[in-house]
N, C-alpha and C positions, 0 to 999 in steps of 0.2 A: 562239695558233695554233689554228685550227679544224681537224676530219676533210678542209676541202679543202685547207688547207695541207699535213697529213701525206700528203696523197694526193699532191700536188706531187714530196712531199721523199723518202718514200719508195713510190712503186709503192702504197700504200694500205696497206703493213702496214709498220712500225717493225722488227720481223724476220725481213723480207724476205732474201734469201742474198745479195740484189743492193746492198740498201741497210744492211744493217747490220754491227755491227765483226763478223770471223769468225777465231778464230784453233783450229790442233789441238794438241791438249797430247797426247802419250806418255802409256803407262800408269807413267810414273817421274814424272809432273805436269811436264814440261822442254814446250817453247812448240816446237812443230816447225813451224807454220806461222803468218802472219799477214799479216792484207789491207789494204787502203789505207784500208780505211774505220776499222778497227783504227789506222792508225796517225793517220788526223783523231782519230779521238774520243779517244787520252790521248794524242799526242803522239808516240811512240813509234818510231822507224823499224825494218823489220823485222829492219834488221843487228843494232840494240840490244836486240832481244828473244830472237831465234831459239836457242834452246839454254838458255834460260835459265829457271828453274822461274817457273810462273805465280804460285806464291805469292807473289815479290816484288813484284806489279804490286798487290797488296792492300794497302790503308790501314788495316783496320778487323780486330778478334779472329777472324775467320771467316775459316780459314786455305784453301788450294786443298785440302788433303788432305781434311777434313772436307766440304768441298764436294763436292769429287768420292766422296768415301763418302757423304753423300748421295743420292747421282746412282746411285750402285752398290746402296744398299737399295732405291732404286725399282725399280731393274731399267730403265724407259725414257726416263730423264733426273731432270732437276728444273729449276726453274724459282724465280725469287726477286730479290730487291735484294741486292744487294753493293756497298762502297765500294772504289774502284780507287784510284791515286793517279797524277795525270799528273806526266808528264815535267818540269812548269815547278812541280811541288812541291804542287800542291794536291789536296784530292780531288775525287771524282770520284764522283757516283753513279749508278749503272748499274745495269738491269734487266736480269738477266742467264738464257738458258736452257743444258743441259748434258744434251748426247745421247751416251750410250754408243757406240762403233763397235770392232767387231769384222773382223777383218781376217788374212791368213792367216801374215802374221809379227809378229801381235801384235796386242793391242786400244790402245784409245784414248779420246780422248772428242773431242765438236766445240762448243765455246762459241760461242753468237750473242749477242751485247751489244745494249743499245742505252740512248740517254739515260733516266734512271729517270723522266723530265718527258714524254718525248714517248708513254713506255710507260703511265703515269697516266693522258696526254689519251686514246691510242686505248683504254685499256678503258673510259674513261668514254664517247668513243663507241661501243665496243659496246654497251654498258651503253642509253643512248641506242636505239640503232637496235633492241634486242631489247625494250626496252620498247614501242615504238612499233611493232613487228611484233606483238608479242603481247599486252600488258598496256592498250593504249589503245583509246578506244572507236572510233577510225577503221578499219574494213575495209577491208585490203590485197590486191590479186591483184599477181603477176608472172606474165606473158603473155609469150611467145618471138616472135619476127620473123614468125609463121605463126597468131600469136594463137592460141596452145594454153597453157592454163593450166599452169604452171609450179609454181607455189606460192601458195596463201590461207591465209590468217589466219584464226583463229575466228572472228573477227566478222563477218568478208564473207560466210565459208559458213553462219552463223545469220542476215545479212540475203537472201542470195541462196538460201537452203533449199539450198547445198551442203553435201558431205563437207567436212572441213578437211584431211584430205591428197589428195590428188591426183597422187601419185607416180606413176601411169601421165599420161603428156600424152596429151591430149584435141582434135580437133580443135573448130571452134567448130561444123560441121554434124552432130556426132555427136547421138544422140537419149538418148545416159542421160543421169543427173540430173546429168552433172557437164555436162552442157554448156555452153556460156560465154553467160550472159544475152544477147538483141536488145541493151540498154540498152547494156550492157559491149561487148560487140561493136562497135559502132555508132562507141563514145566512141574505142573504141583503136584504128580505122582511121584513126578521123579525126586523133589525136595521130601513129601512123605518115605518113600521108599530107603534115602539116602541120607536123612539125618542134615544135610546141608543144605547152605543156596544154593542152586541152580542158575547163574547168570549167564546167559545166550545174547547174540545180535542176531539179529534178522528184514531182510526185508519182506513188507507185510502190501499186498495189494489191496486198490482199492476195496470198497463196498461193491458185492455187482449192481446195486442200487444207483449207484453214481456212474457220469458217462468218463469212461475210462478216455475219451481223447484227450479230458479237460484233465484229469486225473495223473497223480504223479504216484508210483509206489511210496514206500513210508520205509524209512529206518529208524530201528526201533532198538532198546537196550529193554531189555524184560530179566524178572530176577524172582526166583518164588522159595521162601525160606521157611519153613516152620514154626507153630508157635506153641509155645507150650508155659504152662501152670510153673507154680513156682516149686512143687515137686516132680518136675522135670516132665509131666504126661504132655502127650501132647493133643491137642486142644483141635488144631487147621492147619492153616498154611494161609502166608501172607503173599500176594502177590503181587509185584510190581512193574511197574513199563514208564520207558521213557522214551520220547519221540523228539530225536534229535536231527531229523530229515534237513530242516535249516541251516543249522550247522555241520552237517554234513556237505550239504549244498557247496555253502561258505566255503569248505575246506578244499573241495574239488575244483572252486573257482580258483583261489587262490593259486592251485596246483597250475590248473590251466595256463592261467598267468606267468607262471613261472618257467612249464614249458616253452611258453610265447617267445618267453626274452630269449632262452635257449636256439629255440627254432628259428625265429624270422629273422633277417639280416645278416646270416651266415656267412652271408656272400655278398660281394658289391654287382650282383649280375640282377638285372631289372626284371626279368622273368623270374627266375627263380624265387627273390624276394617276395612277390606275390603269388606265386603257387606255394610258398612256405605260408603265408597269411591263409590261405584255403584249406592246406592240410592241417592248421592248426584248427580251424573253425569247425571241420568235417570228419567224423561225427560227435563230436563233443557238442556240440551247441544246436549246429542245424544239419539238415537231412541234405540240403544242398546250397553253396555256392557258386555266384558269381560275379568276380572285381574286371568293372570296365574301367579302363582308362583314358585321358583326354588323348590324341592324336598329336599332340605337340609333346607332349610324357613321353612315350612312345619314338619319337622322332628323334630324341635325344643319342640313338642308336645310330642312325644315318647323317644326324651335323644337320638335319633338315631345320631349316629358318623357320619359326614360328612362336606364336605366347603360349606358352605349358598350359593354361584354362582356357575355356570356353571349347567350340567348336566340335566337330563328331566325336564321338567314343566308339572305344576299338576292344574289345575283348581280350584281355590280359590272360584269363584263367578262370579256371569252375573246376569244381570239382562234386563227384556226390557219394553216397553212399553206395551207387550202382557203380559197376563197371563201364567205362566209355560214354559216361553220364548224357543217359538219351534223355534227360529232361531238358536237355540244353534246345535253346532254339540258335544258336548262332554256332560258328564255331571259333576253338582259339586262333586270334589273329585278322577275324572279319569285323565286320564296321556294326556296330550294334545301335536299331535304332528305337527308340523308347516313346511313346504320346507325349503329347503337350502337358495334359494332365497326370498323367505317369506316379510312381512314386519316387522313383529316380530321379524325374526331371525337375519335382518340388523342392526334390534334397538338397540337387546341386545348387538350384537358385536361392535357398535359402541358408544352404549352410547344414543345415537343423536334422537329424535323424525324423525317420518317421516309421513308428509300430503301428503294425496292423493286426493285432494278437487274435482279430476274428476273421476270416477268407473265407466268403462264400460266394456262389453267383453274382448275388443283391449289390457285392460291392463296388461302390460308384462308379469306381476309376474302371474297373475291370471291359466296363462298356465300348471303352477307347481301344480298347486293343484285343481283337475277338482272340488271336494265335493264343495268346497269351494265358485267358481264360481258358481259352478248348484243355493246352496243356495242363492248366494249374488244377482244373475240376476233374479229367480223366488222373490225374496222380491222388488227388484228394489232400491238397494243400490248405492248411488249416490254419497258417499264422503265415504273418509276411515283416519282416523287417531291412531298411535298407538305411544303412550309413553313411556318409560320406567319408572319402579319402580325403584327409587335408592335413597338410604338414605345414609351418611355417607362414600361416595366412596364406596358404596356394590350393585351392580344391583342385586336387589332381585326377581322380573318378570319382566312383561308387562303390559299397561292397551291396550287393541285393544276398538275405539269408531269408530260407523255404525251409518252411519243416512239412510235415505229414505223414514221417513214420512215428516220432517221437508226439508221442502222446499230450503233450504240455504245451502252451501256445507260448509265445514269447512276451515276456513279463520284463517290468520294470528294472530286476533285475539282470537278466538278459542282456536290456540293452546298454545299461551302464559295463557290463564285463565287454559285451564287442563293442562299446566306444574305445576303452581302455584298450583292447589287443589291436585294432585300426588305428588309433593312434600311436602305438609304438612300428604298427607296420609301417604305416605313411612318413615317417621318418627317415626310416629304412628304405622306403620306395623314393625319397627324395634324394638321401644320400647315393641310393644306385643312381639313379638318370642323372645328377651333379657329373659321379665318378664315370659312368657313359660317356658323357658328353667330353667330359675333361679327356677321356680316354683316346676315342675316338677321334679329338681335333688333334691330339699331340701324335694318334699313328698315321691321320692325315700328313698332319706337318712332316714326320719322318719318313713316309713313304713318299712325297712329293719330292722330298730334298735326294733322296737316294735316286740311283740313277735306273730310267723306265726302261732303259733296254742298254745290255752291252754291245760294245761296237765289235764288229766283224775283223778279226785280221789275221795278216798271214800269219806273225812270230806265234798268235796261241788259238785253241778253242779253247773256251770257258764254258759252267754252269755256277751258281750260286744258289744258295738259301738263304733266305731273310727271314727270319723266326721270332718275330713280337714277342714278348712275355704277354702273362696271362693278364688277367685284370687286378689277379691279386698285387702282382709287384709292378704293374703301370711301363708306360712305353719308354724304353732308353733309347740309350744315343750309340750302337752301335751301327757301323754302315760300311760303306765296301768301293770301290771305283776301279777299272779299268781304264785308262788314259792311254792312249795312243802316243808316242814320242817321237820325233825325227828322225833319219835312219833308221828305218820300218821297224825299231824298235816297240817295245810293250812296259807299260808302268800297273803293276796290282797292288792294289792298296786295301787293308783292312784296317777299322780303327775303331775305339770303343772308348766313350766319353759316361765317367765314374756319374753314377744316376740316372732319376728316372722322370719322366712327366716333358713337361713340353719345353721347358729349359733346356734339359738334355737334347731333346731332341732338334731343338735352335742351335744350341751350342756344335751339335754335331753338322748341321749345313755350312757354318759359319767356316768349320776346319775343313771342311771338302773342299769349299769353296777355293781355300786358302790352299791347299792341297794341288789344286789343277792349277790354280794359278802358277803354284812356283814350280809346275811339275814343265809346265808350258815354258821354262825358263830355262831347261833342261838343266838343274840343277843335283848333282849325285845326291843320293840317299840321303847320304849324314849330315850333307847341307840342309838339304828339305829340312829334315827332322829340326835342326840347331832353330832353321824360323819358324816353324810352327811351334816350338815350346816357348821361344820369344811372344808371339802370339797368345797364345793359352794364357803366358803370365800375365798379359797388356789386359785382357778381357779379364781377369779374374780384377786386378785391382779397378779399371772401371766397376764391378760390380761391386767390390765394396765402397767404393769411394762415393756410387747413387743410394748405398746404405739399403739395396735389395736384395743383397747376398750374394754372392759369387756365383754364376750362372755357370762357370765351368772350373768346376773344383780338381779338376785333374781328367786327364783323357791316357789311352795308351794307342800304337801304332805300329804296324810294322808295312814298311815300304820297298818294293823290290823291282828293280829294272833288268829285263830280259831284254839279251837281245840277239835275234836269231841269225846273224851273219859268224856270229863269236861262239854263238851256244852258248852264252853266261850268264848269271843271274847275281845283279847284284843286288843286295838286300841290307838293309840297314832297320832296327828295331827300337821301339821306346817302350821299356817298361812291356811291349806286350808278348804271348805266347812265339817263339819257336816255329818258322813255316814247316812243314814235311814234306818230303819229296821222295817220290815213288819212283824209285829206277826199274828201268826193265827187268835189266839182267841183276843187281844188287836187291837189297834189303831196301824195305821202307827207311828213310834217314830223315835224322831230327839234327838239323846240320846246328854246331855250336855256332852261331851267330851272337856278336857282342850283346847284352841284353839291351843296355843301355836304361836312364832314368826315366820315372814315367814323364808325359807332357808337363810342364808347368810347374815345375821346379824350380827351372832356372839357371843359367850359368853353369850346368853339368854337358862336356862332351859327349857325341856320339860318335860312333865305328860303323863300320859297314864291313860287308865280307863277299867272297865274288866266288862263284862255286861255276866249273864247267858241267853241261848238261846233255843229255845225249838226247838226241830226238824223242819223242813221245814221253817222255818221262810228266809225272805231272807233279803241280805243284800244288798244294793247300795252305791259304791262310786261313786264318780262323781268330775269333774272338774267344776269350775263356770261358762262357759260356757253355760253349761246347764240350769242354774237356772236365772242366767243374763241375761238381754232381753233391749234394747234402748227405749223399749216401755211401760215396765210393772214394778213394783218394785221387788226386790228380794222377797220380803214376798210373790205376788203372784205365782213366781218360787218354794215357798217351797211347797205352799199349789198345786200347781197340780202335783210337786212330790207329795206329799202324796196320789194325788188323781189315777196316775197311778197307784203306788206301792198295792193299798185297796186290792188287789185280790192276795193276793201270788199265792194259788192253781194253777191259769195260767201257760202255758209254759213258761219257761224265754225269749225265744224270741217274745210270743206274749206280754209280760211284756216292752222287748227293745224297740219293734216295739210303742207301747202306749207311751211310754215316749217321743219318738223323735216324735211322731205326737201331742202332747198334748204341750209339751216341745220349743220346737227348730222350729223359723221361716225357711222360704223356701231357705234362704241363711242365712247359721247364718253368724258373722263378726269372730267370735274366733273359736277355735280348740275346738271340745267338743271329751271327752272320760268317758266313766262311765261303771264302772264292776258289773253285777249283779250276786249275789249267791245265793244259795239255802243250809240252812246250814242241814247235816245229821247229826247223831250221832250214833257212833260203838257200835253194842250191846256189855251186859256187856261177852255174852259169848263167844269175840273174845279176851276177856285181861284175863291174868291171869298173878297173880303178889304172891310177897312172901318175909317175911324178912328174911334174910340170918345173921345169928349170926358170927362173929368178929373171927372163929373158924377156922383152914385149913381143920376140919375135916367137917364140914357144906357144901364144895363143892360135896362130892359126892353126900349129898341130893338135892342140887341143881340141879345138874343132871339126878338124877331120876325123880326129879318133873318135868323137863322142858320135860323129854322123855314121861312119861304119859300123858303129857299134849299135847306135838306132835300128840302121838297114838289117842286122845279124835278129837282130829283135821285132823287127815287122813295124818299125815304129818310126817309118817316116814319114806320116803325118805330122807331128810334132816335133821333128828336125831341123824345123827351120828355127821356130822359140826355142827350143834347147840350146842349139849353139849361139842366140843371145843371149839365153841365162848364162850361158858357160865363159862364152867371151865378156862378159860384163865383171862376173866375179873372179876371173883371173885376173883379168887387168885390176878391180881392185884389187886385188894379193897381193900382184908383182908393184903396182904404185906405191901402196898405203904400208905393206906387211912384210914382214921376212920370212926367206925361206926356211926350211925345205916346203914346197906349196906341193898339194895332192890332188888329182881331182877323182872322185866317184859316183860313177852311175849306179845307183838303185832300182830294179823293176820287181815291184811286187803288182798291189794294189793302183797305185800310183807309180810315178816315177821322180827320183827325186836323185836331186843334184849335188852332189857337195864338193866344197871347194877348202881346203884345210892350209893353215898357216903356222908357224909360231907365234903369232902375235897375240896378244893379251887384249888390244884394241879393239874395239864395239865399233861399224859400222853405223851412221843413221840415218833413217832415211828422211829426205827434206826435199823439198820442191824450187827446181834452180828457176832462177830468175833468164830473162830472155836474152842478159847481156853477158850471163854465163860460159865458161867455156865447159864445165864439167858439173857433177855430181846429179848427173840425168841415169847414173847408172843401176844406181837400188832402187830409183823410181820405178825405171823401164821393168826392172826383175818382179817388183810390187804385180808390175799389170800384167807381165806372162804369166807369175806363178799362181798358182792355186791359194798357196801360202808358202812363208819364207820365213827364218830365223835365224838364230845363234844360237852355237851348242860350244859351251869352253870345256877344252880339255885341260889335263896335265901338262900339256906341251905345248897347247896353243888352241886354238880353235879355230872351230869348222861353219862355214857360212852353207845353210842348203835352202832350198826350194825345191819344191812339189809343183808338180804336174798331173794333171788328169788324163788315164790313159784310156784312148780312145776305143769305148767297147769296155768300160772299166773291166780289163782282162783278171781272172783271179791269178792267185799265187801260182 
């Protein structure tokens, strides 16, 4: 049974005169009267009672005489539980009160009864309703039919700046302080008017009494409902407020925070991280930001040697609530410098935050640093808080936060919410300068391994792109080489090693390296390729076998030797993209070359394929990269390849520039690198060649032909060494080698000799002793030539050397 039941059952009170048992006892204790409700609640009728002493109606030691001497030491009743016994033999227990009456043929007393259960519930709702009137933090008014306050509660008159009694009624247009709020006003016509509650939010400004800087608005839950008699009139209106500003607070921090995690560390980029930390700060919290950081933090961008703490701070970022935050005294990226006594400079030293939730002249610190005061007093900076950045036991800056629009100075809780969002920054701010750094050494290490300039030659011009990935997918391993080869030949290479980070980018020196090496060996394509997958596989099981993983888990390549006396281009590929080539007169062509397996396999053949080329024609390799898009399919990658490439004639770099704007989105995710050539061809009246019969006596013609042939060339300076390169490597031919022997002059760059056999035999050179009669001949050749080698053919091979032409004449 609730307060509305009892209110049903009896009028709202249990003893009521109307609703509860009533009976009057004599002063001899004999029952002289008793009522119907007397005779519901034991039973009783009042023939069976009337005369008859009240003590027999008791069950329990507590006789009527004592009761009522009770009743008599108080002088104005008494009040209690008693056991009664009803009529049908049980008891009975009853909450019983006993009022003395006096009368002029005798006194008396008058007992009002009532169930001891229903007497429990209503003091518990009193109990209830007195709590909730006085002891709860809801603010109460009762307002009368004329809306004149009646009665407030402390709480309403501490939220509404009233008195808490109000014992004289007030109309609502009276002008003292009790007068009854617009808000309140407002709410209780409209609950009059409307028959219902009226529950609104609102935010409620200070008192103008109070100084509005220190002052925060108020959110408030207000509710004004009617009240009315128990035959429906109605009586006022009840008015209620609740001021949940705190927990509004609460819930906006929260939000804050949740932002935070959202906002800051989007990105592995060290600036940004920290202007996310700013924008998050500004204006929620304070009016203005700004995060210095140490100079060694910072540095992590450049590989600059230094310890991330201590030493100058450098201005990360600010922000304010102005545009182009002219409160700032420094700017982003200058050296910021702070006093000895500072609040910055206490923080860093000690770790420790430091609030200063009052800023005014007077304050200490402010003495040390006049710029700083002139700025802070012309803005009217009112609170000061500054944090430290530290992530990881490493204080990496500062965050300094200025208020002075926002009215509230910064409070305890304040600075527990920006420890909390500085410390998720500062982790974020550690993990970027980590991935910086890591960044930066591995496109150090890649860009050092890759080559700093391509070399000049007649068979091609070249242009290239080398296209880093962003910071999000980290630095790979692709790269590129132009090699120079014997027989004014040209070697292009492109190659892309599977991964990223600085592994990748080792692993990709290692295969370059290996690359020139075997290129310098003059080994066709599909050779190269067979030892460098040999290779790829040696390295991968070393890394498992150190138990640090595989540092090169797969690579791809494609390898191609031009050579401009032939016009051809042989090419040989692993696993990687398809070169293209641009003909004058034809179609862009994606020539079918074997694909072949990628590096590192193992035990899988390679093919090569040899395509004639017609001058100017160009050629592109490329890494997939380029052709590969999240967005588009390879097929449409090939086809705007082909659509850059349409124009050879173009400069090669207006050619790079098209591709990477046709090509490649604004951040690609992979490493792109792609070499474009422009293929020439040596006229025929730079070569001049000749077969050399099996004869010792054939050498001196040899020598005459190659001296007229100098003279036709301008090039008898160097005539005299030529025909000892020349007579040197015939006579080997015709001793060591079988025929058919060849000899050819080359004049590009250089001049280069070559001398061709069928023999499969390697030459080597060694230093003859003085009781020798021979093998001073590849010595001799070592000291004329520039440089000298061996190049095997299909049918035999060719011994050449280089020579330096005087005036290094061009092609």
């Amino acid at each position: 049974m609730d307060l509305r039941d009892l209110a049903d059952r009896h009028g709202g009170d249990p003893f009521g005169i109307t609703t509860a048992a009533v009976a009057l006892v004599d002063v001899h204790g004999l029952i002289r009267c008793w009522s119907r409700k007397a005779e519901d609640l034991l039973g009783y009728p009042a023939s069976g009672v009337l005369g008859r002493p009240a003590a027999s109606l008791l069950a329990g030691e507590r006789s009527s005489a004592s009761v009522l001497a009770a009743a008599q030491r108080l002088g104005e009743g008494w009040e209690g539980l008693i056991t009664a016994r009803h009529r049908a033999g049980h008891p009975v227990e009853l909450a019983l009160r006993v009022c003395p009456l006096s009368a002029e043929h005798g006194s008396g007393w008058l007992a009002v009864a009532c169930g001891a259960s229903d007497s429990r519930r209503w003091q518990l709702d009193q109990a209830v309703m007195r709590g909730l009137l006085e002891e709860s933090p809801i603010g109460i008014a009762v307002l009368d039919a004329e809306l004149r306050f009646q009665w407030v509660n402390q709480v309403l008159a501490a939220m509404e700046g009233l008195p808490a009694d109000l014992a004289t009624p007030r109309t609502a247009g009276s002008t003292g302080p009790e007068q009854v709020p617009s808000a309140v006003d407002w709410q209780a016509r409209q609950a009059l008017i409307s028959g219902q509650g009226t529950p609104t939010v609102e935010h409620v400004q200070p008192p103008h009494g109070r100084s509005r800087r220190k002052a925060q608005s108020h959110l408030r839950l207000r509710s004004s409902f009617p009240l009315k008699d128990l035959d429906g009139k109605t009586l006022g209106v009840c008015h209620t407020a609740v001021d949940f500003t705190a927990q509004d607070r609460a819930r906006a921090r929260l939000a804050l925070v949740n932002e935070a995690a959202q906002r800051i560390g989007t990105t592995l980029d060290l600036d940004r991280t920290v202007q996310e930390l700013a924008e998050v700060l500004v204006p929620q919290l304070a009016d203005f930001v700004a995060i210095d950081l140490f100079q060694g933090v910072l540095a992590a961008r450049d590989l600059t040697p230094g310890p991330v703490t201590g030493g100058p701070l450098q201005r990360a970022a600010h922000v304010s609530i102005h545009e182009e935050a002219p409160e700032a005294i420094v700017t982003i990226g200058e050296p910021t410098a702070y006093p000895a006594k500072s609040p910055q400079q206490r923080c860093l030293t000690t770790g420790r935050p430091i609030l200063d939730p009052v800023l005014d002249p007077t304050t200490w610190w402010l003495a040390d640093d006049p710029q700083r005061m002139s700025k802070m007093i012309g803005l009217g900076v009112h609170s000061h808080l500054v944090v430290p950045l530290r992530a990881r036991g490493v204080t990496m800056g500062v965050v300094t936060l200025l208020r002075w629009e926002k009215p509230g100075p910064f409070d305890e809780d304040d600075l527990l919410l920006v420890e909390e969002l500085v410390a998720r920054a500062a982790v974020c701010v550690d993990n970027a300068r980590r991935f910086v750094r890591e960044h930066n050494a591995a496109l150090a290490l890649q860009t050092s391994l890759l080559p700093p300039d391509l070399p000049d030659h007649c068979a091609v011009e070249v242009a290239y792109r080398y296209l880093p990935a962003d910071a999000e997918a980290g630095v790979g391993g692709d790269w590129f080489d132009v090699i120079p080869l014997s027989g004014a030949r040209i070697a292009l290479v492109v190659g892309d090693v599977v991964g990223h980070g600085i592994h990748a980018a080792a692993s990709m020196g290692r295969l370059r390296a290996a690359v020139q090496t075997l290129a310098d060996m003059d080994l066709p394509p599909d050779e190269l390729l067979a030892h460098i997958d040999d290779l790829v596989v040696r390295l991968s099981d070393e890394a498992e076998a150190a138990e640090s993983g595989p540092m090169v888990i797969g690579a791809t390549c494609v390898y191609a030797v031009y050579d401009p006396i032939s016009r051809k281009l042989n090419v040989a590929r692993a696993g990687h993209p398809t070169p293209a080539i641009a003909h004058l007169s034809d179609p862009v062509e994606l020539p079918d070359i074997p694909a072949g397996p990628p590096l590192g396999l193992g035990g899988l053949p390679f093919e090569s394929a040899e395509i004639e080329l017609e001058e100017g024609s160009v050629v592109a390799l490329y890494t997939d990269g380029l052709i590969e898009a999240s967005d588009r399919d390879v097929d449409v990658g090939f086809e705007r390849l082909c659509f850059a490439l349409a124009h050879p004639d173009r400069p090669l770099e207006e050619i790079c520039d098209t591709m990477v704007r046709i090509l490649l989105p604004d951040h690609p995710h992979d490493d792109v690198a792609f070499l474009v050539a422009r293929t020439h061809a040596l006229s025929p009246d730079h070569v001049a060649s000749w077969e050399v019969p099996s004869d010792p006596r054939a050498v001196h013609e040899a020598r005459d032909n190659t001296t007229r042939q100098l003279a036709a060339w301008g090039l008898e300076d160097i005539a005299f060494t030529t025909e000892l390169i020349v007579s040197e490597l015939i006579t080997n031919a015709i001793t060591h080698a079988c025929g058919p022997i060849g000899l050819r002059l080359i004049r590009e760059r250089t001049l280069i000799c070559e001398v061709s056999d069928a023999s499969n035999t390697s030459p080597h050179l060694r230093r003859a002793r003085t009781t020798d009669e021979g093998g001073r001949g590849l010595f001799l050749v070592a000291q004329l030539a520039q440089r000298w080698g061996t190049r095997y053919t299909a049918t035999g091979k060719t011994i050449w050397a280089e020579q330096q032409v005087p005036g290094n004449a061009p092609c």
